[in-house]
N, C-alpha and C positions, 0 to 999 in steps of 0.2 A: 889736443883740441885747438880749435882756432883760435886766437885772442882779439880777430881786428873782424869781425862779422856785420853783416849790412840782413836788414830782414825786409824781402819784398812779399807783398801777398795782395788782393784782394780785400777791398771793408768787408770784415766780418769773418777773415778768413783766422784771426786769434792772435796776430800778431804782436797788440798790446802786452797780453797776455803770457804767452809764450817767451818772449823777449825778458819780462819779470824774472820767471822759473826760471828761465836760464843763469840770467845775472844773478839771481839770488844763490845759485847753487851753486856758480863759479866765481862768483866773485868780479866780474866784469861789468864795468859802468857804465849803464844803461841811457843811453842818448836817447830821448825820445822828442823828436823837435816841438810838437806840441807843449810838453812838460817843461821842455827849456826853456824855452820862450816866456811861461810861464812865471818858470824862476827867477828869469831874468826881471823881470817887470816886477814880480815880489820881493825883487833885491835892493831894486831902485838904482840899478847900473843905467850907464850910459846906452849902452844896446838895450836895457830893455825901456827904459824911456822913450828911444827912438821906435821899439814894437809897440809898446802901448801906445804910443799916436796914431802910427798907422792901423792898427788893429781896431784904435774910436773911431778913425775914418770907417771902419769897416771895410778895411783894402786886404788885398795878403800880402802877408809881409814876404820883402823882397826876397832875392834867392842871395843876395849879398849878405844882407843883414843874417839871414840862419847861416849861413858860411860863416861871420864873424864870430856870429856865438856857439857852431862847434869848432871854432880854432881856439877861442877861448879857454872853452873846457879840454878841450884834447895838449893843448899848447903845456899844460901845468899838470896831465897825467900820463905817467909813466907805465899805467898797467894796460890788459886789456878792453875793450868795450865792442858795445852790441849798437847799430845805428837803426833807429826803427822810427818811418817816417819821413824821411827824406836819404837821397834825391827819390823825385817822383817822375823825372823826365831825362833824356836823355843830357840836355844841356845843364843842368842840376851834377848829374853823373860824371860830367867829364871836368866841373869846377871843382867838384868835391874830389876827385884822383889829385887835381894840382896842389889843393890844400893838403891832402894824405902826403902826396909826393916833400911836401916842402917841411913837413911835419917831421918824417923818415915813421911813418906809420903807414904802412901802404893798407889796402880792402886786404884781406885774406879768403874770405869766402861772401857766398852771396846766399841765401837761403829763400830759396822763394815754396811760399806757403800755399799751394793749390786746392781749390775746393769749386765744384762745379756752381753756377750763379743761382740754381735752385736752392740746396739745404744756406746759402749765403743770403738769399730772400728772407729766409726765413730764419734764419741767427739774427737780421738785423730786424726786424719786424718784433722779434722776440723782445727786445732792449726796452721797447716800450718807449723811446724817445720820440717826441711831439713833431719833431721833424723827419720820419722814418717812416715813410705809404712807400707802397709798391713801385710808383712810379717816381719817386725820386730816387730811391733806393736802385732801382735795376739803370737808372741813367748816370747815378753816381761808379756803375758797377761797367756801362760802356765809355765812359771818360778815365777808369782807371784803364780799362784793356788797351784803349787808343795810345794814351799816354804810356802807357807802361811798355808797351809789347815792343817798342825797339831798346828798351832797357834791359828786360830781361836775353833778348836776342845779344847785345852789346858783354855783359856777361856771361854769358853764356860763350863766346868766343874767347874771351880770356881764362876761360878752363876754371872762373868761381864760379859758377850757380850751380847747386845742389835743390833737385825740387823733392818737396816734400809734400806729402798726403795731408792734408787740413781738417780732414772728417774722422769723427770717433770722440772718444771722450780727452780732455785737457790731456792725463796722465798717458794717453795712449800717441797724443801728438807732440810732446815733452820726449817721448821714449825715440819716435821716429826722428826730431830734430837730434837726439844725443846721438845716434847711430852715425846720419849723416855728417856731424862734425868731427869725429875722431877720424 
């Protein structure tokens, strides 16, 4: 199986999710740039002092500062990991190869999580989150395609993206990601 995986998908398409079961059952350490970020700022480090400011600005944080904080964590681990959540764009994608690059941890695979924008309406509408109507949700769903679609295209030419089917139950899209990584 792979040990250096990158998970792209659509919101709503289980990504969070999936990326857990997997790390949980291989053993491989789950990057999830939201949650780090997170940690960071819960640690009271230097990177996350500098997100928690700009995060009270309400700005997004930079594409440097999340590069610093997975060089961080990757810089002090020697096993494998799952990256889920970043990059989101192709200029994202090509800072994150030179940090792999310089790391000697290169991507090995790309997993992109497919699922049509209808049952993806309606997984995210399910969540019950106060910020989640129809019409943010299906605009949050053409800002990912826009962004995303030279990304996946970008791997896809370097012979990692594996797509997988997103619809069915947890254990059934758990089954299909295990197939495609072996």
């Amino acid at each position: 199986m792979s040990q250096r995986i990158l998970f792209l998908g659509p919101p709503g398409a289980g990504k969070g999710t999936q990326a857990q079961l997997l790390c949980d059952s291989s053993g491989l350490l789950h990057l999830s740039t939201g949650d780090l970020l997170r940690a960071e700022v819960k640690a009271g480090t230097d990177l996350g002092l500098e997100a928690e400011a700009v995060m009270g600005r309400g700005e997004l944080v930079s594409d440097d500062l999340v590069l610093a904080i997975v060089r961080s964590r990757l810089s002090s681990h020697a096993g494998g990991w799952l990256l889920d959540g970043f990059p989101r764009n192709l200029a994202q994608a090509e800072a994150l190869e030179t940090l792999l690059a310089e790391l000697g941890q290169p991507l090995e695979q790309v997993v992109l999580l497919e699922l049509d924008d209808s049952p993806l309406v309606e997984r995210l509408l399910g969540r019950g989150r106060a910020d989640d109507n129809e019409t943010v949700i299906r605009h949050r769903l053409s800002v990912y395609a826009e962004q995303t679609a030279p990304l996946i295209e970008h791997y896809r030419q370097q012979g990692l993206l594996v797509n997988v089917e997103a619809s069915g139950t947890v254990e059934a899209i758990a089954s299909r990601i295990s197939t495609a990584l072996d």
